[in-house]
C-alpha positions as CSV (number, residue, x, y, z in Angstrom):
1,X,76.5,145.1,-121.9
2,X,77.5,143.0,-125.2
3,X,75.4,139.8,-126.4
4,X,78.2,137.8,-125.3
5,X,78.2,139.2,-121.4
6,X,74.7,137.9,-121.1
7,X,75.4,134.4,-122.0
8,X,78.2,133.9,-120.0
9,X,77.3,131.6,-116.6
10,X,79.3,133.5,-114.2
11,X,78.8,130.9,-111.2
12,X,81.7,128.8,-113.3
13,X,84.1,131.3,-113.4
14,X,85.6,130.6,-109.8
15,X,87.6,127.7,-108.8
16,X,84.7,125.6,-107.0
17,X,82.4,126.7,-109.9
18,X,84.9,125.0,-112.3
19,X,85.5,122.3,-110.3
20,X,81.6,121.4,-110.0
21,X,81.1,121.7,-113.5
22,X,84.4,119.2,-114.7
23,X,82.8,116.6,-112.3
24,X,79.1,117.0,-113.6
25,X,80.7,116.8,-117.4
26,X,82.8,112.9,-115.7
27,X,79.4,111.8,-114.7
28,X,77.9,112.3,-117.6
29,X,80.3,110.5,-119.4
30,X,79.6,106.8,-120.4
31,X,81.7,103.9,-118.5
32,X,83.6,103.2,-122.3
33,X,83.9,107.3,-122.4
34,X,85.5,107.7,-119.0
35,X,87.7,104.6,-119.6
36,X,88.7,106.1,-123.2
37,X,89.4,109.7,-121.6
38,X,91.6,107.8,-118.3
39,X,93.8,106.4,-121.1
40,X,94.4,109.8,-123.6
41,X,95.5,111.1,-120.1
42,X,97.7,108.3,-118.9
43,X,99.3,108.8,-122.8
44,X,99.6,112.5,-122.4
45,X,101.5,112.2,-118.9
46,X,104.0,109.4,-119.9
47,X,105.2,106.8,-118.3
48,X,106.9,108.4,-115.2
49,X,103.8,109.6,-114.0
50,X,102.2,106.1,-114.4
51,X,105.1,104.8,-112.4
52,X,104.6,107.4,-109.9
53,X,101.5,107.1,-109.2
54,X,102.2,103.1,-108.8
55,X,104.8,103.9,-105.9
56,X,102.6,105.9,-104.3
57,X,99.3,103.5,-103.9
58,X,101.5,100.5,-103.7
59,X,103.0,101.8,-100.2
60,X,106.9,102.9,-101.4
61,X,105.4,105.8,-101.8
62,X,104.7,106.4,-97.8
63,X,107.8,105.8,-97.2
64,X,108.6,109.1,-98.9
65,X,105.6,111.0,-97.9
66,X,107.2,109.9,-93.9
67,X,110.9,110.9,-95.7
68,X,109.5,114.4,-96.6
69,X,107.3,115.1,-93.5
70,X,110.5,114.4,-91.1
71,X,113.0,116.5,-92.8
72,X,110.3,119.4,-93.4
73,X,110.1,120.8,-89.7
């Protein structure tokens, strides 16, 4: 085994290992820090997925999610 196998934590190598360690990194952030990181991401995803994600929690967007659920089966 090489130096670098030893240091390697293999418990977040899996989906729900990853998934533990993002959210222990967000809680560790500051209030400013999490606020700062919300808006590089809003930036990075443009303004259609702002605008999406608007329909959806102001209620047009059930309307769809009915839309989708009736014509799937």
């Amino acid at each position: 085994m090489s130096e670098s196998d030893e240091t390697i934590d293999w418990s977040k190598t899996t989906f729900e290992g990853s998934r533990r360690e993002q959210l222990r990194r967000w809680h560790a952030l500051s209030l400013r820090q999490r606020l700062e990181a919300l808006d590089r991401l809003s930036d990075l995803a443009g303004p259609d997925a702002v605008r999406e994600k608007g329909a959806r929690y102001g209620g047009k967007g059930k309307d769809k999610v009915k839309r989708a659920r009736r014509y799937s089966g």
